[in-house]
N, CA, C and O atoms as a GROMACS GRO file, in nm:
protein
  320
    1UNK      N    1   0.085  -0.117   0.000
    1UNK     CA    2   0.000   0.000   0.000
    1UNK      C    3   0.090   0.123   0.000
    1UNK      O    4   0.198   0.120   0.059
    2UNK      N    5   0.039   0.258  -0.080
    2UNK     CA    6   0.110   0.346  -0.112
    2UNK      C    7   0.131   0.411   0.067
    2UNK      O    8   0.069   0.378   0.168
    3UNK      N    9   0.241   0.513   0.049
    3UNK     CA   10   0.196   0.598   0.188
    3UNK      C   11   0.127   0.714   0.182
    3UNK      O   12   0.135   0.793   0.277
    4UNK      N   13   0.047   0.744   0.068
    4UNK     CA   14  -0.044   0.829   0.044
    4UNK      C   15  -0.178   0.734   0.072
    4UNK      O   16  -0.272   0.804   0.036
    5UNK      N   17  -0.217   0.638   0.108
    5UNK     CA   18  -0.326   0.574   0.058
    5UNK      C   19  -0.354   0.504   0.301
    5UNK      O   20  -0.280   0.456   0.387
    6UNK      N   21  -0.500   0.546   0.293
    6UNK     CA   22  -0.503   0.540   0.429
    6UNK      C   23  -0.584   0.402   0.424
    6UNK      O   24  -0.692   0.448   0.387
    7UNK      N   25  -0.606   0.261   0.438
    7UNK     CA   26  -0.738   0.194   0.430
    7UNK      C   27  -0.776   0.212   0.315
    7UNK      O   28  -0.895   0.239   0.302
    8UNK      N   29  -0.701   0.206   0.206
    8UNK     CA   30  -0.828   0.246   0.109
    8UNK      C   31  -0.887   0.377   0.045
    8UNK      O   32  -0.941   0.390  -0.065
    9UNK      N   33  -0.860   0.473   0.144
    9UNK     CA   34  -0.891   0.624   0.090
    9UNK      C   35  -0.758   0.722   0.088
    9UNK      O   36  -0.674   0.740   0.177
   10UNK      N   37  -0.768   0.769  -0.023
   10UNK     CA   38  -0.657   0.876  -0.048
   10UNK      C   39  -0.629   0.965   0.117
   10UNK      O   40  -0.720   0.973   0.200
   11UNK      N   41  -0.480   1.028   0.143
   11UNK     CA   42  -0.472   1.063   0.285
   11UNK      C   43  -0.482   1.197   0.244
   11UNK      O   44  -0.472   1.281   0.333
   12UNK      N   45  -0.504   1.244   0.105
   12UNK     CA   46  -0.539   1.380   0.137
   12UNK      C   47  -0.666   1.419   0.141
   12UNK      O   48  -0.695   1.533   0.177
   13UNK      N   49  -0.798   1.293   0.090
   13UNK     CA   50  -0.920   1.321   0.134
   13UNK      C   51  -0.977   1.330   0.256
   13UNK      O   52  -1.085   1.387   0.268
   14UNK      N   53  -0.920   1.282   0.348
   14UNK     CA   54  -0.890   1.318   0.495
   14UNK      C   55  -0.836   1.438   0.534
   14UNK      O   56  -0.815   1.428   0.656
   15UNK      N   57  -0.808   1.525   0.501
   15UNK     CA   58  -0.719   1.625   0.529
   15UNK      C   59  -0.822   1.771   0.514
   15UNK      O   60  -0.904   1.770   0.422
   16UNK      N   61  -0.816   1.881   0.594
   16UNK     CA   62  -0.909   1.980   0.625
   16UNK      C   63  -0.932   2.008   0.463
   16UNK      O   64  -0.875   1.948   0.372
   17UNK      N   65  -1.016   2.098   0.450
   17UNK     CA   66  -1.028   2.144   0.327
   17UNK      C   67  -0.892   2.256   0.267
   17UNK      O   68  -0.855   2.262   0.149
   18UNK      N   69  -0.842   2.325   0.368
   18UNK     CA   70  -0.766   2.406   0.335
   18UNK      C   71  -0.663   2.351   0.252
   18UNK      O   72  -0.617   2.398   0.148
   19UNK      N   73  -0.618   2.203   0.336
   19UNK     CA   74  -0.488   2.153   0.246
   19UNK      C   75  -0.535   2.108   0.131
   19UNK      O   76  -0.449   2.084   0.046
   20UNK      N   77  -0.658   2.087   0.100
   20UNK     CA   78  -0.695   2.006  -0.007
   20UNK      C   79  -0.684   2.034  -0.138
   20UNK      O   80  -0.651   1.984  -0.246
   21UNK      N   81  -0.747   2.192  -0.059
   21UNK     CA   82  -0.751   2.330  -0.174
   21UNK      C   83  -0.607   2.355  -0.216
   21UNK      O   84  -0.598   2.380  -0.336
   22UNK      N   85  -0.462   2.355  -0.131
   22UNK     CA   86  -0.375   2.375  -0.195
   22UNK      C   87  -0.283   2.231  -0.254
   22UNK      O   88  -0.176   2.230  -0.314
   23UNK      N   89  -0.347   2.148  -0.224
   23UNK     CA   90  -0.266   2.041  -0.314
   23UNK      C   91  -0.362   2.033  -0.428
   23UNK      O   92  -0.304   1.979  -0.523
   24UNK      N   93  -0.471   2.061  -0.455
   24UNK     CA   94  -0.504   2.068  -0.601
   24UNK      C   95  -0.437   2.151  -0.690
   24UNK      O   96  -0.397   2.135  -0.806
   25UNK      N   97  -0.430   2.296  -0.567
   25UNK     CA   98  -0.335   2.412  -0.695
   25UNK      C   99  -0.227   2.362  -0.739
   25UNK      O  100  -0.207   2.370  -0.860
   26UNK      N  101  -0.122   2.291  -0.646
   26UNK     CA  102  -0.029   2.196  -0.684
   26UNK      C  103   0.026   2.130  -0.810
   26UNK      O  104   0.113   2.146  -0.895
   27UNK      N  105  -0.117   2.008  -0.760
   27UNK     CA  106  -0.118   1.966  -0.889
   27UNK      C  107  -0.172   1.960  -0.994
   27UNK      O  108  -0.232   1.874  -1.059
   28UNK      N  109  -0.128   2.121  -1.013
   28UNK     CA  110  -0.136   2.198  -1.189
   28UNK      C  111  -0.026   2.106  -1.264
   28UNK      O  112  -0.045   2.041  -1.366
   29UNK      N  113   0.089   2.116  -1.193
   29UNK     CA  114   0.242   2.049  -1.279
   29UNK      C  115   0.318   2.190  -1.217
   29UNK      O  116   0.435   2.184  -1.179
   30UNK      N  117   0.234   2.322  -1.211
   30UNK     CA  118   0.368   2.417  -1.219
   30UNK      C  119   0.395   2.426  -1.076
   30UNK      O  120   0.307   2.427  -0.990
   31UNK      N  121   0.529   2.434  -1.051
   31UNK     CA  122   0.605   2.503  -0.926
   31UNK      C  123   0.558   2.617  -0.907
   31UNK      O  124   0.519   2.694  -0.995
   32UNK      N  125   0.560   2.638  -0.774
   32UNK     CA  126   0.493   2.795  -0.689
   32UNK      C  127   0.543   2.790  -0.565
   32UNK      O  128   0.559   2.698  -0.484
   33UNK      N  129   0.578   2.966  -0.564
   33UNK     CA  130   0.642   2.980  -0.434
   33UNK      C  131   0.464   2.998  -0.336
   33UNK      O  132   0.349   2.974  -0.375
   34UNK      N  133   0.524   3.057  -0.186
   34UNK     CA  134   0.401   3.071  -0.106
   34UNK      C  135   0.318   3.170  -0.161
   34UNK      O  136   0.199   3.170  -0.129
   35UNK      N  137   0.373   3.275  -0.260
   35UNK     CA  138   0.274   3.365  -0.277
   35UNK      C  139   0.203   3.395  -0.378
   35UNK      O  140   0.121   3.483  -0.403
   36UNK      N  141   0.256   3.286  -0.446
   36UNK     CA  142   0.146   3.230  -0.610
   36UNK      C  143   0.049   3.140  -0.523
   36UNK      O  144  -0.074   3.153  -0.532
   37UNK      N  145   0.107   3.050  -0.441
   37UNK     CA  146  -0.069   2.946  -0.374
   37UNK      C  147  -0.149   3.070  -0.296
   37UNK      O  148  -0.269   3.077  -0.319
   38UNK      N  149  -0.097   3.159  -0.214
   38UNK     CA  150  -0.173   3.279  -0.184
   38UNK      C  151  -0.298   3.294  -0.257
   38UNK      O  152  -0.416   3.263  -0.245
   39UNK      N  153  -0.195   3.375  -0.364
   39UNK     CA  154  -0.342   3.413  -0.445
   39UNK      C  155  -0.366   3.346  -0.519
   39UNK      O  156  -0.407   3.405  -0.619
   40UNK      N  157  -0.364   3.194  -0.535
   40UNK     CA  158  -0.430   3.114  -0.660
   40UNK      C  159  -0.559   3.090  -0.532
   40UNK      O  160  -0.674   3.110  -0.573
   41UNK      N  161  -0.549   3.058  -0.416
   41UNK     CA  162  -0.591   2.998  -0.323
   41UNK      C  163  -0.704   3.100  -0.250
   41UNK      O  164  -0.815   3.069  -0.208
   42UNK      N  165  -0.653   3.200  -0.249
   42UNK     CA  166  -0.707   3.356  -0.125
   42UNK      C  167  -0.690   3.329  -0.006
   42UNK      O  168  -0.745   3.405   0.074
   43UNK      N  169  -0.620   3.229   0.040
   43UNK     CA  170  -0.578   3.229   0.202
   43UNK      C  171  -0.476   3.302   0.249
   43UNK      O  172  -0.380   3.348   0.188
   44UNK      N  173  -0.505   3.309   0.370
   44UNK     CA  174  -0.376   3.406   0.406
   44UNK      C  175  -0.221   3.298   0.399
   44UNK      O  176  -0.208   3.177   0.380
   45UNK      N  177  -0.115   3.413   0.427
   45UNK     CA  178   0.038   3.305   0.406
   45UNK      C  179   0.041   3.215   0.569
   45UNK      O  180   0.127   3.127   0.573
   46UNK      N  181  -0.015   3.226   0.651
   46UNK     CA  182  -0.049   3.117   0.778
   46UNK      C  183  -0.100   3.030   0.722
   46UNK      O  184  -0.021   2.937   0.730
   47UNK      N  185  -0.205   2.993   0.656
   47UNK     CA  186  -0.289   2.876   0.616
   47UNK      C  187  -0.225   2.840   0.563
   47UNK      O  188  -0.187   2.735   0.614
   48UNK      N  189  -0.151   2.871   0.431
   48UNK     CA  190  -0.107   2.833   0.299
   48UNK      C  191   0.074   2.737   0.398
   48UNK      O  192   0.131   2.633   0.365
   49UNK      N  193   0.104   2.832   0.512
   49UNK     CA  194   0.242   2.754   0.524
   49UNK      C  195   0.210   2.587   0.609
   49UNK      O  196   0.269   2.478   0.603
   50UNK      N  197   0.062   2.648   0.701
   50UNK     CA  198   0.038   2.530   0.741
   50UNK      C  199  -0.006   2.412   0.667
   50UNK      O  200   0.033   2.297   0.684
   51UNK      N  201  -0.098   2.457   0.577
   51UNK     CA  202  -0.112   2.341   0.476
   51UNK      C  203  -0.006   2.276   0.425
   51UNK      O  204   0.001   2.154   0.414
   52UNK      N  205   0.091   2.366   0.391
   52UNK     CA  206   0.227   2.287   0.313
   52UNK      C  207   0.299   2.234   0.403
   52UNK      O  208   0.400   2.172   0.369
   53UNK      N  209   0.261   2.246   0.540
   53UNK     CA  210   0.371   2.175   0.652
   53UNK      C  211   0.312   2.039   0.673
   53UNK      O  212   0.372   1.952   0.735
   54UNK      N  213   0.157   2.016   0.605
   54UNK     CA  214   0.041   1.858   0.646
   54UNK      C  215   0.113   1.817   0.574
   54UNK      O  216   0.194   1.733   0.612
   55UNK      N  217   0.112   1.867   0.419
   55UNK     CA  218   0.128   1.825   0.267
   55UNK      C  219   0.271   1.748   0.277
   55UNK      O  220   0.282   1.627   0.257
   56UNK      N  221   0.386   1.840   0.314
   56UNK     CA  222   0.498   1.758   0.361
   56UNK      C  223   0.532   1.664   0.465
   56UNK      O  224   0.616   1.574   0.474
   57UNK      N  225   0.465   1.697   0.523
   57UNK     CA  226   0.490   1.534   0.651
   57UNK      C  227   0.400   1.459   0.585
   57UNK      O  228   0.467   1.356   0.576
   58UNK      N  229   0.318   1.440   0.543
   58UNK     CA  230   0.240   1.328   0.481
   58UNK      C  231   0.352   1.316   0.328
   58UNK      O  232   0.334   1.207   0.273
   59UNK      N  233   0.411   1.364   0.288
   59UNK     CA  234   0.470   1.277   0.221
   59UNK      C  235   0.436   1.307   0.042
   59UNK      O  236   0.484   1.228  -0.039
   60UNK      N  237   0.344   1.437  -0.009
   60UNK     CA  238   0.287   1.460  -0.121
   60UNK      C  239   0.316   1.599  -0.162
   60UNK      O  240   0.249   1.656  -0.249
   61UNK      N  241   0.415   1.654  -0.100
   61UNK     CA  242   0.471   1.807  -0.164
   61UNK      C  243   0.564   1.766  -0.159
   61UNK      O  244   0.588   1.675  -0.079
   62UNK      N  245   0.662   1.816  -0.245
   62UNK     CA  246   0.834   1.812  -0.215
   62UNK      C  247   0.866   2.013  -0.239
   62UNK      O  248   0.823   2.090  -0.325
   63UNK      N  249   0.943   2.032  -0.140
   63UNK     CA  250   1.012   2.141  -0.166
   63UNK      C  251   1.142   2.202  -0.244
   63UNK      O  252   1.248   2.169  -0.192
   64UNK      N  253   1.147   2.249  -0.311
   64UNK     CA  254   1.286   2.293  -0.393
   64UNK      C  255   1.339   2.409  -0.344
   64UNK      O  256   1.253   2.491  -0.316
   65UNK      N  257   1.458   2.445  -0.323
   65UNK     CA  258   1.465   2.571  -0.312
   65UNK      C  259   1.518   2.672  -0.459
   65UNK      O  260   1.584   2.636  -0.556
   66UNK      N  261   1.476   2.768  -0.437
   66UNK     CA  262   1.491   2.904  -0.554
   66UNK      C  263   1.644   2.917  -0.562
   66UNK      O  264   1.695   2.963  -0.460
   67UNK      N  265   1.708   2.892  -0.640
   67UNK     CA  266   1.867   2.922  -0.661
   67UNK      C  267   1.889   3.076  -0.675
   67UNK      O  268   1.986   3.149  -0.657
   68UNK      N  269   1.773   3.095  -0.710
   68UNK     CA  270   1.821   3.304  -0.721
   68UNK      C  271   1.793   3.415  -0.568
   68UNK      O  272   1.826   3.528  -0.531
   69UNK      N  273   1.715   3.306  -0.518
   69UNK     CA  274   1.692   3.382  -0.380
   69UNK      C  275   1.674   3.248  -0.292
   69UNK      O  276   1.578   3.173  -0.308
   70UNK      N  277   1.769   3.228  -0.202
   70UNK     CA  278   1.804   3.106  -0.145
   70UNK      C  279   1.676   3.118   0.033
   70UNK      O  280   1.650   3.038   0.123
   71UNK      N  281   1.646   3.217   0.013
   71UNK     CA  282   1.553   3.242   0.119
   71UNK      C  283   1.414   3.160   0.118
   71UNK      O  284   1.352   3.095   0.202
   72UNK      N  285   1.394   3.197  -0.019
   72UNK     CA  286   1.272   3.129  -0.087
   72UNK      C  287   1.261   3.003  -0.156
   72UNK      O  288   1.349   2.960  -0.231
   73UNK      N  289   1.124   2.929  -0.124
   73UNK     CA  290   1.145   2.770  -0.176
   73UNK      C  291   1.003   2.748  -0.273
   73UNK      O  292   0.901   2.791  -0.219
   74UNK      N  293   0.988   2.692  -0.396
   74UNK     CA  294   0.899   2.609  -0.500
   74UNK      C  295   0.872   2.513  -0.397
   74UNK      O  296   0.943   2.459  -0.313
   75UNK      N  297   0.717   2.504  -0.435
   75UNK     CA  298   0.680   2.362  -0.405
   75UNK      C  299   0.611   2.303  -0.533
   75UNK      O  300   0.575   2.372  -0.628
   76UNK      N  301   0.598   2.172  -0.526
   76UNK     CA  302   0.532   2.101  -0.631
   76UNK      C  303   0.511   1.978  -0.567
   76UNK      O  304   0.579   1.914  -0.487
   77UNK      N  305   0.358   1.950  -0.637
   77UNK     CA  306   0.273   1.754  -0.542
   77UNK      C  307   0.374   1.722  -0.633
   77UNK      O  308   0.436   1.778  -0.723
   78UNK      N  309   0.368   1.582  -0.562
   78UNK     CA  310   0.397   1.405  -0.590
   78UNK      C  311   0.280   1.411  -0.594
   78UNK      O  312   0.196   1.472  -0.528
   79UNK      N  313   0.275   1.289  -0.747
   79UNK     CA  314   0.192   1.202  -0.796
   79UNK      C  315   0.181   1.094  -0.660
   79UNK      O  316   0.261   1.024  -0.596
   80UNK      N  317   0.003   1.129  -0.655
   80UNK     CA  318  -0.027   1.040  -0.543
   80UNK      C  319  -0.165   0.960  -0.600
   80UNK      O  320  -0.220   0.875  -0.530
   0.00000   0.00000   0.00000
């Protein structure tokens, strides 16, 4: 069994709506820093970091960091 997969049901259909909402923006394909899911999303940057903090301990965002501004990091889903 995958480690996205809970019993049978996907582990992000379990997951509040907020994260749900930003792992769909996700998985568009394109990379986004926090303040493209911002406003693709309209949550504030609290929601949006907490969501991406579920998204990564569960195992379905990976983070990159920005080579031009090392402060700042892309995220993009794993195929789940």
């Amino acid at each position: 069994m995958s480690s996205s997969a809970l019993f049978g049901v996907k582990l992000v259909e379990v997951m509040p709506p907020s994260v749900r909402k930003v792992y769909r923006t996700l998985k568009s394909g394109k990379r986004m820093h926090v303040g493209e899911i911002e406003s693709k999303t309209r949550y504030s940057p609290r929601t949006v970091r907490q969501a991406l903090r579920h998204l990564k301990n569960a195992g379905l965002v990976t983070q990159i960091p920005d080579m031009y501004d090392m402060r700042r990091h892309y995220y993009t889903a794993i195929a789940a």
